[in-house]
C-alpha positions as CSV (number, residue, x, y, z in Angstrom):
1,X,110.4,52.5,103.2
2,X,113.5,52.1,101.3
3,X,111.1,51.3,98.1
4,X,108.9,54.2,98.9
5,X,111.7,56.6,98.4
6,X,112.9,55.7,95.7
7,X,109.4,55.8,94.0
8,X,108.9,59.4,95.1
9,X,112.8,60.0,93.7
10,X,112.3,58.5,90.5
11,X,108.7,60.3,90.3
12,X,110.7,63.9,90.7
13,X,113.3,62.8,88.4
14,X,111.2,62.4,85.4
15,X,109.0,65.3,86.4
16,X,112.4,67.8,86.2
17,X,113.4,66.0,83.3
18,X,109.7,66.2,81.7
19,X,109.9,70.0,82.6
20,X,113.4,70.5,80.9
21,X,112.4,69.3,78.3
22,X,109.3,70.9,77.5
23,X,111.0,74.1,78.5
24,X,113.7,73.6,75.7
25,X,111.5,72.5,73.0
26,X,110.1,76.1,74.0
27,X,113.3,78.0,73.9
28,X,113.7,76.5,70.2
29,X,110.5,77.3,69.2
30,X,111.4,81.1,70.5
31,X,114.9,81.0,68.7
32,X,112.8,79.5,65.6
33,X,110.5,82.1,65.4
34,X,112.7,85.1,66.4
35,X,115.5,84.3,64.9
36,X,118.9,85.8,66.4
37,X,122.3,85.1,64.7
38,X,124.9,83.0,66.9
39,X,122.3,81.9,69.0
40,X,124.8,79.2,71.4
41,X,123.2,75.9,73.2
42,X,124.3,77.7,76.2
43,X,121.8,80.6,75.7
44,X,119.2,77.5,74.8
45,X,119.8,75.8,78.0
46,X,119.8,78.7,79.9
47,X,116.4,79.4,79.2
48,X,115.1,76.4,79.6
49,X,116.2,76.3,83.0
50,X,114.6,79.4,83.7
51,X,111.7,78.1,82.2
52,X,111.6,75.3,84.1
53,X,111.6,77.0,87.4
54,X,109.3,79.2,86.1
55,X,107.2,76.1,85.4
56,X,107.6,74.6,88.8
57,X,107.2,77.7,91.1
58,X,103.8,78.2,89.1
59,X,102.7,74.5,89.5
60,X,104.3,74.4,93.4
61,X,101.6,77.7,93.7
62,X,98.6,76.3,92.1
63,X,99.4,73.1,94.5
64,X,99.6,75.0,97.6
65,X,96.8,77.6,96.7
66,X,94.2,75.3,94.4
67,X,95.1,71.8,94.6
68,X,94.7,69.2,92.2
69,X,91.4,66.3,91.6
70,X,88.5,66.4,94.4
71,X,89.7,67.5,98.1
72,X,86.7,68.5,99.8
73,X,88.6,67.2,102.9
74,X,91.6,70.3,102.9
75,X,90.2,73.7,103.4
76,X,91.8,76.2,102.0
77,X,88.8,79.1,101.8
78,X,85.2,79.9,101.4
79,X,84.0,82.8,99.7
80,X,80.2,81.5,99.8
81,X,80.1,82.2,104.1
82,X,79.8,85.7,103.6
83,X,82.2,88.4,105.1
84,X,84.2,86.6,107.3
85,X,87.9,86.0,107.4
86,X,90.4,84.1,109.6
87,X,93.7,85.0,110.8
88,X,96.3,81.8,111.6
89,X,99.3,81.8,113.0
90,X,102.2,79.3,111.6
91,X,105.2,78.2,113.4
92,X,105.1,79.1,116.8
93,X,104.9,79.5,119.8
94,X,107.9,81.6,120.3
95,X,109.1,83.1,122.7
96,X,109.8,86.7,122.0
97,X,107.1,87.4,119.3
98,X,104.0,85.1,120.0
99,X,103.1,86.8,123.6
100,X,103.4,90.6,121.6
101,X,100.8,89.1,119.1
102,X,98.6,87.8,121.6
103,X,98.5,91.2,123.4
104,X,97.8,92.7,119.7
105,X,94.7,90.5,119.8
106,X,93.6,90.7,122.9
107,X,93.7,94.7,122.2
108,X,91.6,94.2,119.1
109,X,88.8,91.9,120.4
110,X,89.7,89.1,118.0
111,X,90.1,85.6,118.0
112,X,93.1,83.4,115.8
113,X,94.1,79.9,115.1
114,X,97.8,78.6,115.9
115,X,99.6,76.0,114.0
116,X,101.9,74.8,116.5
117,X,105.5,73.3,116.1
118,X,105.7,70.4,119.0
119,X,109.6,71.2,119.5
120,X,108.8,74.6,120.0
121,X,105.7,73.7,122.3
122,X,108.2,72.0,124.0
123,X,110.6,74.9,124.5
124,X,107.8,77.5,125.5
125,X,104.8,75.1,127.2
126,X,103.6,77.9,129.0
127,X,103.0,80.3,126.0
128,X,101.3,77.3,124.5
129,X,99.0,77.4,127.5
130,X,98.6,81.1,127.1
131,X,97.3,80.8,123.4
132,X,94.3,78.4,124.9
133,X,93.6,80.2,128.0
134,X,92.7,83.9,125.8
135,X,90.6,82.3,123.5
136,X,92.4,81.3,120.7
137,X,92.8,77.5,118.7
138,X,95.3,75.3,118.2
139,X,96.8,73.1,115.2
140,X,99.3,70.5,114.4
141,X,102.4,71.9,112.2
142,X,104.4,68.7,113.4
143,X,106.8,68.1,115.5
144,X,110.1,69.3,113.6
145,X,108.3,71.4,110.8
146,X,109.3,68.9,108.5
147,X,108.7,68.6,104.2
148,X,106.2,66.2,104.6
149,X,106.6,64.6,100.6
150,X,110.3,63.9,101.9
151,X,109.1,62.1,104.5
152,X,109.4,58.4,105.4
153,X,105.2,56.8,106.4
154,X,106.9,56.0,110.3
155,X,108.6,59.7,110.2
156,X,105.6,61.3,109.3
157,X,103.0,59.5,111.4
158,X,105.4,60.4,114.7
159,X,105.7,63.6,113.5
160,X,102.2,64.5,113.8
161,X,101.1,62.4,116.6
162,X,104.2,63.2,118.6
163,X,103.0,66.6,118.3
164,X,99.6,66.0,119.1
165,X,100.3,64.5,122.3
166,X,102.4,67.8,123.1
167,X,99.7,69.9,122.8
168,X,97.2,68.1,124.7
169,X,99.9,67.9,127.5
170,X,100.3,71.6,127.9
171,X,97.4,72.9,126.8
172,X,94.6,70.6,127.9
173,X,93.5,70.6,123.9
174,X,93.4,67.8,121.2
175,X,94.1,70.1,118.0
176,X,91.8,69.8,115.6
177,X,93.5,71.0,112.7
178,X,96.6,70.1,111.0
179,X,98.7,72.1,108.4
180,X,101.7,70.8,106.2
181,X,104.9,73.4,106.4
182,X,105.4,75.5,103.5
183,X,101.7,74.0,102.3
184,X,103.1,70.7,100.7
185,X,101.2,67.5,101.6
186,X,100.8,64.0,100.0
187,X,98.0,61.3,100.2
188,X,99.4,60.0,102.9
189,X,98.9,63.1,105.9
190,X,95.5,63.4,103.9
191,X,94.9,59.7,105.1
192,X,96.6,60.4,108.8
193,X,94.2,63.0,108.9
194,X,91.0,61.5,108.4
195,X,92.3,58.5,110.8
196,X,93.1,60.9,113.5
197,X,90.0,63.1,113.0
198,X,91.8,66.4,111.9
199,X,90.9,68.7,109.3
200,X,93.8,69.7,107.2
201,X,93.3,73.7,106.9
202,X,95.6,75.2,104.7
203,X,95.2,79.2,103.2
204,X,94.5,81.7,100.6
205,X,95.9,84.7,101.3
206,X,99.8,84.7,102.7
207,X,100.9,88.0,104.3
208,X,104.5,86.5,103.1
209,X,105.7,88.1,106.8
210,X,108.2,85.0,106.0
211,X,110.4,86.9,103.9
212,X,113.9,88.2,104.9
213,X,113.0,92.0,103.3
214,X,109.6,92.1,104.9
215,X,108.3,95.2,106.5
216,X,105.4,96.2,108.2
217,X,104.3,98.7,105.4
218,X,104.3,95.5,102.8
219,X,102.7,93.3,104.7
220,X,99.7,95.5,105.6
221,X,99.4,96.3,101.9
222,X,99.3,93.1,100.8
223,X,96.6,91.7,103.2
224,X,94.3,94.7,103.0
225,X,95.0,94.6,99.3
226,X,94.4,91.5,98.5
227,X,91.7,90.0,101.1
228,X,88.5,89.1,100.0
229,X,85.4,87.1,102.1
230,X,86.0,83.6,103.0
231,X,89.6,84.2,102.9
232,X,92.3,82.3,105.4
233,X,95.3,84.3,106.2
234,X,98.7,83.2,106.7
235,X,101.0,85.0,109.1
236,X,103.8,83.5,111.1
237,X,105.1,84.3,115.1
238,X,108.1,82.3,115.1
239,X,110.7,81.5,112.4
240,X,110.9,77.8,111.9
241,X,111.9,77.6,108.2
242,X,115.2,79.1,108.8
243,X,117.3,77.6,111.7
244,X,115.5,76.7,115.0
245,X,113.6,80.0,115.4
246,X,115.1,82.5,112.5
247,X,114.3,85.6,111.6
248,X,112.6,88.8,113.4
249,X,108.6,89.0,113.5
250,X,108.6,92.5,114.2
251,X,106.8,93.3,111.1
252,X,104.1,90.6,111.8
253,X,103.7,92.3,115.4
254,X,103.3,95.5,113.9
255,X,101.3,95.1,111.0
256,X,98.7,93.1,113.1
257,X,96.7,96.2,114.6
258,X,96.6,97.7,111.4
259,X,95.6,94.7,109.6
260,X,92.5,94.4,112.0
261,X,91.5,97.8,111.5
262,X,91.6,97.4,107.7
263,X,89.6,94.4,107.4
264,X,86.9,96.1,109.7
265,X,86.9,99.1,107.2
266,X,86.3,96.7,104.5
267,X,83.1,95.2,106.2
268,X,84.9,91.6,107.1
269,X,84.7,90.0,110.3
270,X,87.5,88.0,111.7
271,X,85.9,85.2,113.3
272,X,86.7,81.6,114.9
273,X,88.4,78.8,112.6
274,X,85.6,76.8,114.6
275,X,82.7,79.1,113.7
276,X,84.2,78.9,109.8
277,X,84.7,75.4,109.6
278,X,80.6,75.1,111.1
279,X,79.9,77.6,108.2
280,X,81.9,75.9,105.6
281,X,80.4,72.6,106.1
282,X,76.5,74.1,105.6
């Protein structure tokens, strides 16, 4: 375990370092060819840091959103399936905001997938049970919605199966799906995956509901925006990432309705995760 870690530390150490480096070699060539008098090694450094992050958020994006090599086995969407789309739910169950969403859905006829936290199933076992009862799917978001890179092989592999075995307690379901938080995954949930017979299912479009500022206007514009067929949406009904539950939903909640109605102006059908997965794989 102990070697593991520091493999994956030294790995991140020399891809910062490769990253500040290249972003300085950059900022010289900048200063080089735009020349500006007094330029200090502070202003130099300064943008290569920026640069750097710049590098990394783009390369943490095209992770989450594209991938890297062959990975036929994560799912992220499938524009060849026609006009269908699927809504997910991340984080949850919650108290407060995941029985308002289920009403929302209810109202609207439509069907979504839940990526469950298994502390928070835990907490709320009988809006757990509620998600299964109306219809709707379940996944694995582990146990503590932990970084799963970060994580040490035992950690991991109780993680998910801890939270596997919650789910089937108090819903009566095996989920079939799994999804890393915050999208980051390694070779290793890949393998726990396969082993366990989950398919990992991650997204295409986020309604980035997540964010402290959001509102129910911007996350309705981006979706309806942005969505094309075969797309996966993201949307969250608790607040995991920041303290136990976090921040309000209420925009989620709100924007849901609306969302609906938009995509059925635009001709796309939300369907099943189930009926898109049996799609996918023809």
């Amino acid at each position: 375990m102990l070697f593991g870690l520091l493999v994956r530390g030294l790995i991140v150490i020399i891809f910062l370092s490769g990253s500040l480096v290249v972003s300085y070699g950059l900022t010289r060539l900048v200063a080089y060819l735009i020349p500006v008098q007094h330029i200090s090694e502070i202003f130099l450094w300064s943008g290569a840091v920026i640069m750097a992050a710049a590098m990394l958020m783009a390369l943490a994006y095209s992770y989450v959103y594209r991938g890297y090599g062959s990975q036929a086995d994560i799912v992220r969407r499938d524009p060849g399936i026609g006009n269908k789309v699927v809504l997910t739910f991340d984080d949850g169950p919650s108290g407060k905001y995941t029985p308002e969403i289920l009403k929302v859905l209810a109202e609207k006829g439509v069907s979504a997938t839940f990526f469950l936290v298994g502390k928070h199933v835990e907490q709320y076992p009988e809006i757990a049970k509620q998600i299964v009862e109306e219809g709707h799917e379940v996944g694995n978001h582990t146990y503590g919605h932990i970084t799963v890179p970060n994580s040490a092989p035992p950690q991991l592999t109780a993680q998910i199966v801890r939270t596997n075995l919650i789910v089937l307690q108090n819903t009566g379901v095996f989920p079939p799906y799994l999804r890393p938080p915050r999208g980051l995954y390694d070779m290793r949930m890949r393998r726990i995956a396969k082993l366990l017979g989950q398919e990992m299912v991650l997204w295409s479009l986020s309604s980035q509901d997540w964010h402290p500022r959001a509102t129910t206007a911007g996350v309705t514009r981006r979706v309806l925006d942005r969505v094309a067929p075969g797309d996966i949406l993201l949307f969250h009904d608790s607040g995991s990432l920041i303290n136990s539950e976090g921040s309000s939903r209420k925009p989620t909640v709100e924007a849901l309705g609306p969302i609906i109605d938009g995509l059925r102006e635009k001709g796309l059908e939300v369907v099943r995760l189930e009926d898109f997965m049996a799609l996918h794989k023809t």
